[in-house]
C-alpha positions as a Markdown table, in Angstrom:
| # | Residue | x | y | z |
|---|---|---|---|---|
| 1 | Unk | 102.1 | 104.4 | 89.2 |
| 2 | Unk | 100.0 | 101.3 | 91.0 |
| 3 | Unk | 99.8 | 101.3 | 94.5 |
| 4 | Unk | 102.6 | 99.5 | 96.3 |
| 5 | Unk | 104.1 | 99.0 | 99.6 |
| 6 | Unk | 107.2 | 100.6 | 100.6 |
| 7 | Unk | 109.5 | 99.5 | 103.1 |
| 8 | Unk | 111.0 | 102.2 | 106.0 |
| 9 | Unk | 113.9 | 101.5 | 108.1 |
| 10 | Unk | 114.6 | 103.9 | 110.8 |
| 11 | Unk | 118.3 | 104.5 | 112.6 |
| 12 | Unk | 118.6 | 101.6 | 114.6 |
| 13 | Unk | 118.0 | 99.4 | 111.6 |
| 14 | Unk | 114.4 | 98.0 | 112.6 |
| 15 | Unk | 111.8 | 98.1 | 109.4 |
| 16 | Unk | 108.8 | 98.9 | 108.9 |
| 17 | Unk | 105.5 | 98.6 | 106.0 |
| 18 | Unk | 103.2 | 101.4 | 104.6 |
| 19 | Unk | 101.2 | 101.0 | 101.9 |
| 20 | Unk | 101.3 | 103.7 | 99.0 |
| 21 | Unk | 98.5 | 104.8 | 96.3 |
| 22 | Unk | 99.3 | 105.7 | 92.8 |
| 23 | Unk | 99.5 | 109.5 | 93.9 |
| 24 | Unk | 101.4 | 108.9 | 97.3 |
| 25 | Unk | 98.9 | 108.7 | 99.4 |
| 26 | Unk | 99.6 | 106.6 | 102.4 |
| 27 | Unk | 96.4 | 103.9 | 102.9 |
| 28 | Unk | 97.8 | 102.0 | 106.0 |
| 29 | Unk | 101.0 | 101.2 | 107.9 |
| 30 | Unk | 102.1 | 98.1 | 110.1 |
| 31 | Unk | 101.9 | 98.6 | 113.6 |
| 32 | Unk | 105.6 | 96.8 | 114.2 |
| 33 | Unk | 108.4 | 97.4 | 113.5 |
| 34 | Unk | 110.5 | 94.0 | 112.4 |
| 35 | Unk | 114.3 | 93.1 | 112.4 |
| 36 | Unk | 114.8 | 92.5 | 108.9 |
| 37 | Unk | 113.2 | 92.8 | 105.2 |
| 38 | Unk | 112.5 | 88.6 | 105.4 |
| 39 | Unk | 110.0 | 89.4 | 108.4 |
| 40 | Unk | 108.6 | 92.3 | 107.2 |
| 41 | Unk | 107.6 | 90.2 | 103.9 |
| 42 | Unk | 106.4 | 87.3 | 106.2 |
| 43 | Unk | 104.3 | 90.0 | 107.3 |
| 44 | Unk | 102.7 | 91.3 | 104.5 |
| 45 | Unk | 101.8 | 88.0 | 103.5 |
| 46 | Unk | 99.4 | 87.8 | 107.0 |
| 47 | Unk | 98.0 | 91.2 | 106.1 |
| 48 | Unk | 97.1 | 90.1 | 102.5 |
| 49 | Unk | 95.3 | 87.2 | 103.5 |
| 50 | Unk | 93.5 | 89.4 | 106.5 |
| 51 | Unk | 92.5 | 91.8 | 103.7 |
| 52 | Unk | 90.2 | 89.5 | 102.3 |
| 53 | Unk | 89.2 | 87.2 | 105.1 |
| 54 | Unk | 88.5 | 89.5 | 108.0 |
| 55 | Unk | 86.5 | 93.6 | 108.0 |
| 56 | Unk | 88.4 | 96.0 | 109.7 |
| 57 | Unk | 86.9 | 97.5 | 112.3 |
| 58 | Unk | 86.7 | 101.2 | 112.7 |
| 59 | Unk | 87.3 | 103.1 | 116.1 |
| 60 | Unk | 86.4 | 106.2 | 117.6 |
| 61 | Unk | 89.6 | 108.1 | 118.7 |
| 62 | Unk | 89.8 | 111.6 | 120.8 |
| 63 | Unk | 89.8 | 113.9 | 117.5 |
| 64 | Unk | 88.7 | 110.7 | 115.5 |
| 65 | Unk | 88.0 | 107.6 | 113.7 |
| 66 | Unk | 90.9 | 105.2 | 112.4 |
| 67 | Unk | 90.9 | 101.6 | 111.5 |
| 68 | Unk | 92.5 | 98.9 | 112.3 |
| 69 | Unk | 92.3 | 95.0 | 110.7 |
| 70 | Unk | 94.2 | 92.4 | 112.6 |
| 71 | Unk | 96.7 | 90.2 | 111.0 |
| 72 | Unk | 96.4 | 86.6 | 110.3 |
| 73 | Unk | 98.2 | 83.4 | 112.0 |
| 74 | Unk | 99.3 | 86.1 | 115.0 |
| 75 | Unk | 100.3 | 88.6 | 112.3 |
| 76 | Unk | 100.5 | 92.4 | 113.5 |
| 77 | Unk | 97.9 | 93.5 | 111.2 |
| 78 | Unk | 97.4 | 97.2 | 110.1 |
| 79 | Unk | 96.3 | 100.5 | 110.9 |
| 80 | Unk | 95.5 | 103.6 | 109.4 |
| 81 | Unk | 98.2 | 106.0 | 109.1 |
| 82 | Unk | 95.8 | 109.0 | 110.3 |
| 83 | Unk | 92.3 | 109.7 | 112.0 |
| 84 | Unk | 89.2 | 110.6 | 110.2 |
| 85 | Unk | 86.7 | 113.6 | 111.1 |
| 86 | Unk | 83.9 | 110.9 | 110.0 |
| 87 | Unk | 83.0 | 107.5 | 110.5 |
| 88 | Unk | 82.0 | 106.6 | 106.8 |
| 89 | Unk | 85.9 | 108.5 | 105.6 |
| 90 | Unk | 87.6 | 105.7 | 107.8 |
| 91 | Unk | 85.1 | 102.7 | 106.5 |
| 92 | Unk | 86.0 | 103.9 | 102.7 |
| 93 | Unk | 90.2 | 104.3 | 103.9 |
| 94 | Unk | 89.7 | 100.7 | 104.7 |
| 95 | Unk | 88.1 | 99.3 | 102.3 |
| 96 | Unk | 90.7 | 100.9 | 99.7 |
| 97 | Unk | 93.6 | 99.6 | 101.7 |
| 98 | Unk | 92.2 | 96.2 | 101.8 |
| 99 | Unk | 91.2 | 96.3 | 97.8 |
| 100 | Unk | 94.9 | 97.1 | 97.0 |
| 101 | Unk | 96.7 | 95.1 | 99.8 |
| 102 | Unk | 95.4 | 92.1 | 97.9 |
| 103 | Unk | 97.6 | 93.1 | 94.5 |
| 104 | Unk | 100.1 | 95.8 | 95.2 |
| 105 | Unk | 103.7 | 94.4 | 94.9 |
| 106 | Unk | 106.3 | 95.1 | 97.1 |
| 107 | Unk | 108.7 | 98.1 | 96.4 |
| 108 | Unk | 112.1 | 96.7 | 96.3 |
| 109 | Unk | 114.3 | 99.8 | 97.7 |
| 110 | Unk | 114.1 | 100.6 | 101.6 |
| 111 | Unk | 113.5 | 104.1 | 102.6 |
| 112 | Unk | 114.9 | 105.5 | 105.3 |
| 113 | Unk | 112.5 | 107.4 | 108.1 |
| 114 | Unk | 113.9 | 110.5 | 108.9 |
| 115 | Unk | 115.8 | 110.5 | 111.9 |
| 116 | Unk | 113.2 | 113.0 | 115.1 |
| 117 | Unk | 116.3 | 115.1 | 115.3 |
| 118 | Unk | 116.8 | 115.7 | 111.4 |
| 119 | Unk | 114.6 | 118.6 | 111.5 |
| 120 | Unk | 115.8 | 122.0 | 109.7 |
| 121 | Unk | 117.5 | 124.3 | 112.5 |
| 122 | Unk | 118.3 | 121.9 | 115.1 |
| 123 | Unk | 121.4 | 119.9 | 115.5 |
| 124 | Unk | 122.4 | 116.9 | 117.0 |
């Protein structure tokens, strides 16, 4: 399966993006969480055109390096999903998520994000 970007939506109804690889793995998430699906895509248009006008630039992080590539027109941009134990692992995340951020399509179902108190053996 081709990379793609998936849509979550937590509790409160507020969605957010991630972008997937072909095997799952998760090469970036948006920073912001938006009102409804409309904004989100709104979104992800800013992101596509920052992926091939602007370099994200890489950051060192307590336990880290992540990346980060601000959005156009005001857009929130994206960020890595995790930190990095080296410098060049972060530059290579990036430059994956911007390659595929330019062609994956948008995954039509919403997933929901697992609720902080759905975790096995506690109850709400």
């Amino acid at each position: 399966m081709p990379s793609r970007f998936q849509m979550l939506q937590r509790g409160d109804g507020q969605l957010r993006w991630r972008l997937l690889s072909g095997n799952y793995k998760v090469l970036g998430v948006g920073p912001h969480w938006y009102g409804n699906f409309e904004a989100v895509i709104v979104e992800l248009a800013r992101v596509r055109s920052a992926a091939v006008r602007r370099t994200p630039a890489v950051h060192r992080l307590s336990g880290g390096w992540k990346w980060t590539l601000d959005g156009d027109e005001g857009g929130g941009g994206a960020t890595s999903s995790r930190s990095f134990a080296r410098r060049v692992e972060a530059e290579l995340s990036a430059a994956r998520f911007c390659a595929q951020a330019t062609i994956a399509p948008v995954h039509p179902v919403v997933a929901t994000y697992p609720s902080p108190h759905a975790h096995r053996g506690l109850r709400s």
